[in-house]
C-alpha positions in Angstrom: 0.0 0.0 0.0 2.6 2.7 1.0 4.4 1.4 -2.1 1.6 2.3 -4.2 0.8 5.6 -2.8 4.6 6.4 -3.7 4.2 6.3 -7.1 1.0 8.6 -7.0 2.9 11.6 -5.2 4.3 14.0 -7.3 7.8 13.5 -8.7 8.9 16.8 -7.4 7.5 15.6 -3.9 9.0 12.6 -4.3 12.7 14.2 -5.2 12.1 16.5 -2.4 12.2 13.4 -0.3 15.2 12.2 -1.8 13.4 9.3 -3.0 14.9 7.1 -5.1 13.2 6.5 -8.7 15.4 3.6 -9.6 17.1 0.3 -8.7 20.4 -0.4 -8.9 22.1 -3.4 -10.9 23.1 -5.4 -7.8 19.9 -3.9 -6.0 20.8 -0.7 -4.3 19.3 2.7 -5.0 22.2 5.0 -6.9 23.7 8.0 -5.0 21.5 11.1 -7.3 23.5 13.5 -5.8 27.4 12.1 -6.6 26.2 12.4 -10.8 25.2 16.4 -10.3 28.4 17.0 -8.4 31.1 15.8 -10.8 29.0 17.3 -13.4 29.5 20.8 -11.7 33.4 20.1 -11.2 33.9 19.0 -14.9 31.4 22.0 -16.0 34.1 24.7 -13.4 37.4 22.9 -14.8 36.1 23.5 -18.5 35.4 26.9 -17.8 38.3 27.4 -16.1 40.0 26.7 -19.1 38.0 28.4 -21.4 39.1 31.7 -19.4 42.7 31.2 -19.4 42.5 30.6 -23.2 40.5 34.1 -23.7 43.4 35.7 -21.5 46.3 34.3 -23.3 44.4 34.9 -27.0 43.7 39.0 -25.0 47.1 39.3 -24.6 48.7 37.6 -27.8 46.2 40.3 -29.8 47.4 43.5 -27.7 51.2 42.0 -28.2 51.2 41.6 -31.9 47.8 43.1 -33.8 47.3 45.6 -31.4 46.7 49.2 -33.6 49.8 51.6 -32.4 48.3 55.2 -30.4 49.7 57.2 -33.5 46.5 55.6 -35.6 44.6 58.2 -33.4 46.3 60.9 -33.7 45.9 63.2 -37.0 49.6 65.2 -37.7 53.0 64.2 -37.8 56.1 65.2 -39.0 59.7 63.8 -40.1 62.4 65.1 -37.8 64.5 64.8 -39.6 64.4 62.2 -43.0 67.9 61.2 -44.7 68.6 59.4 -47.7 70.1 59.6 -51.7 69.1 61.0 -54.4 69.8 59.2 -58.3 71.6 61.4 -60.8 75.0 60.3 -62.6 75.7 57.1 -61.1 72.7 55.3 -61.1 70.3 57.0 -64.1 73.6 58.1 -66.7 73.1 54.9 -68.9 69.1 55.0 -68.8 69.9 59.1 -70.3 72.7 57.8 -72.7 69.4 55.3 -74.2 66.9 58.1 -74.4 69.4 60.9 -75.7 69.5 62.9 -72.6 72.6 64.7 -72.0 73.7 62.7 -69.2 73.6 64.7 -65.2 77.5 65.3 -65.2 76.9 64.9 -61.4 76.9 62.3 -58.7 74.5 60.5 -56.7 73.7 63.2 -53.5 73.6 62.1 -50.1 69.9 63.8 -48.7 68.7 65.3 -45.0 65.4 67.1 -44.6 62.1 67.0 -42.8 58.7 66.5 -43.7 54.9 67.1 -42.6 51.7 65.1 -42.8 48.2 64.9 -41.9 45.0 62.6 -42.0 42.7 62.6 -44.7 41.3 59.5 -43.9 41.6 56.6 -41.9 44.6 55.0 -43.7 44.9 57.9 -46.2 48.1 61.1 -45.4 48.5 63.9 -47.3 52.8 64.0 -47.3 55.2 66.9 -48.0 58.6 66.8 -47.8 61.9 68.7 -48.6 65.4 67.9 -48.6 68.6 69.1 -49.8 71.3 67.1 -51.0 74.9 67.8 -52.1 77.6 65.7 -54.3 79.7 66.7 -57.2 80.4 66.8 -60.8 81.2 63.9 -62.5 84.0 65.7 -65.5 85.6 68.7 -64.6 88.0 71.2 -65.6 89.1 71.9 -62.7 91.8 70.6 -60.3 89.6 70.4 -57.4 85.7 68.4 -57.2 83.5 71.1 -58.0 80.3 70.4 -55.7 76.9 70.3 -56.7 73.8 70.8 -54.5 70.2 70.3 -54.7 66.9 71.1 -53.7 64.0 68.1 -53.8 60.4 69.5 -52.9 57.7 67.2 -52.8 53.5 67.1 -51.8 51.4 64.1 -52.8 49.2 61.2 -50.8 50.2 57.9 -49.0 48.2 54.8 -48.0 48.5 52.5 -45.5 47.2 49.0 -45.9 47.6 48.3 -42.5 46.4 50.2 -39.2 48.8 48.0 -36.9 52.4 48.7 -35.8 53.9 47.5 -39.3 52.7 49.4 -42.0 53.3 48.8 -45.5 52.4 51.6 -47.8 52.3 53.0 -51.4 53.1 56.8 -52.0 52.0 59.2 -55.3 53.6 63.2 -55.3 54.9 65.8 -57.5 58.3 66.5 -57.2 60.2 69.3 -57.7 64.0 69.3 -57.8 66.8 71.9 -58.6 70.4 71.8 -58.8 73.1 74.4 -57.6 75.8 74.5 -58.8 78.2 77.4 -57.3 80.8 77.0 -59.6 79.1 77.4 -63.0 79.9 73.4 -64.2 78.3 72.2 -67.4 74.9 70.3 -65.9 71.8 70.2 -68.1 69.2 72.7 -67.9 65.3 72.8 -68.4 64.5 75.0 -71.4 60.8 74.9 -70.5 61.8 77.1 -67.4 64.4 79.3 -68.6 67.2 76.8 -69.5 68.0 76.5 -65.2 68.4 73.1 -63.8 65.2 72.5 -62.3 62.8 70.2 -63.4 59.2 69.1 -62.1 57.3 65.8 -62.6 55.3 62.8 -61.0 56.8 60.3 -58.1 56.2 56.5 -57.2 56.9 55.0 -54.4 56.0 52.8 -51.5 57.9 51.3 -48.2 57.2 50.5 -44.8 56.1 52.1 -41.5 57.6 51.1 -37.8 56.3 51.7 -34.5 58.6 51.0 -31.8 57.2 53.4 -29.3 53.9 54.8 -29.3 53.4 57.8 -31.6 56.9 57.2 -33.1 58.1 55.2 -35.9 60.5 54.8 -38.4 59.6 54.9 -42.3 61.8 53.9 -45.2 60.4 55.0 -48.5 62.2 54.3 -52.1 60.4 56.3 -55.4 61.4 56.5 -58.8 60.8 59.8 -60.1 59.8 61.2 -63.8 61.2 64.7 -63.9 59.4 66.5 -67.1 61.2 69.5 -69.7 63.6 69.7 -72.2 66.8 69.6 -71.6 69.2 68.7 -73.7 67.6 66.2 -75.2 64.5 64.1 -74.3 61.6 65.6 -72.4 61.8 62.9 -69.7 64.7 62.9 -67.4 65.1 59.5 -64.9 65.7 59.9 -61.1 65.0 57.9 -58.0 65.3 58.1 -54.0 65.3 56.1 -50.9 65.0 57.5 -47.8 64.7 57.1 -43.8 62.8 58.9 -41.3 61.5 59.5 -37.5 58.2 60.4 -37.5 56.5 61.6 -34.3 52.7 61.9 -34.4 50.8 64.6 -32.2 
């Protein structure tokens, strides 16, 4: 009879009681309460886990993809930027095959300094300037005669990346003019007066490094199509490469 009335009260009743709903295999009730324990350990030791694998994966991302402090910040400048400029020694034999009367002066070592601002999120308007000095390459005189020069250049560059390594490409005009103190026979621009200056578009790309935040180092090459007459063809070759520290503010 009180077996009977068991099974009529309600299971929650029943579970209240700690009644058992079951027999065992070798005819004891099983322990209902060992089953939601280990349950709970394995459920706290999984999510134990689960946190400590969030934390590492947190702190691998701020390490390494982490977006440097300087992506915030919308003007910078290049203080300073050094590098070369290509004349004589490295653009001559592309002149001698387009009939350009060749530079008659050398490659130029280059130090400057540069500004740049935000247009976009990955997009920098860039201008720069830099003077350079070298020599001639065939002289009459005894002594190197020396040749300097002045590169002026505005344009745009892109970032493809918004982390601490930066890869970009780079488009400006660029200006440059020679000086040449001591009156030696360089070629000259007839479309502006038959002076050494010259004016035309520039390529370029290179790479961006942040090793503290809001500063980073950026080497940039370019190869440069300076436009006139002058002494032959109405393109003249030259290239650059140069290094800077930028600090963002």
């Amino acid at each position: 009879m009180n077996h009977a009335l068991s099974r009529s009260q309600p299971r929650a009743h029943i579970a209240a009681r700690g009644a058992p709903s079951a027999v065992g295999s070798e005819g004891s009730p099983p322990d209902r309460a060992v089953a939601p324990r280990a349950a709970r350990r394995v459920v706290r030791r999984a999510a134990s886990h689960v946190w400590l694998a969030a934390v590492v994966a947190l702190v691998a991302t701020m390490g390494f993809a982490r977006p440097a402090a300087a992506q915030w910040r919308n003007f910078g400048v290049q203080i300073p930027n050094a590098g070369w400029l290509a004349l004589g020694n490295t653009t001559d034999a592309l002149n001698d095959q387009i009939n350009n009367k060749r530079w008659n002066a050398t490659d130029q070592f280059t130090i400057g300094a540069g500004f740049f601002a935000a247009v976009g999120y990955n997009l920098w308007s860039d201008s720069q300037i830099a003077i350079g000095i070298g020599s001639v390459n065939v002289s009459q005189l005894p002594q190197p005669e020396p040749v300097f020069s002045v590169s002026v250049s505005t344009g745009l560059r892109f970032n493809f990346l918004d982390e601490k390594v930066r890869p970009f490409v780079s488009g400006h005009i660029h200006l440059l003019t020679l000086i040449n103190p001591l009156l030696a026979d360089i070629p000259t621009n007839a479309i502006l007066g038959s002076v050494p200056t010259w004016i035309g578009p520039r390529l370029g790309g290179g790479v961006e490094l942040f090793f503290v935040e809001e500063q980073s180092i950026q080497l940039e090459v370019g190869a440069i199509a300076l436009l006139g007459f002058a002494d032959g063809g109405i393109v003249r070759p030259s290239a650059l490469g140069r290094l800077s520290w930028n600090v963002y503010f």
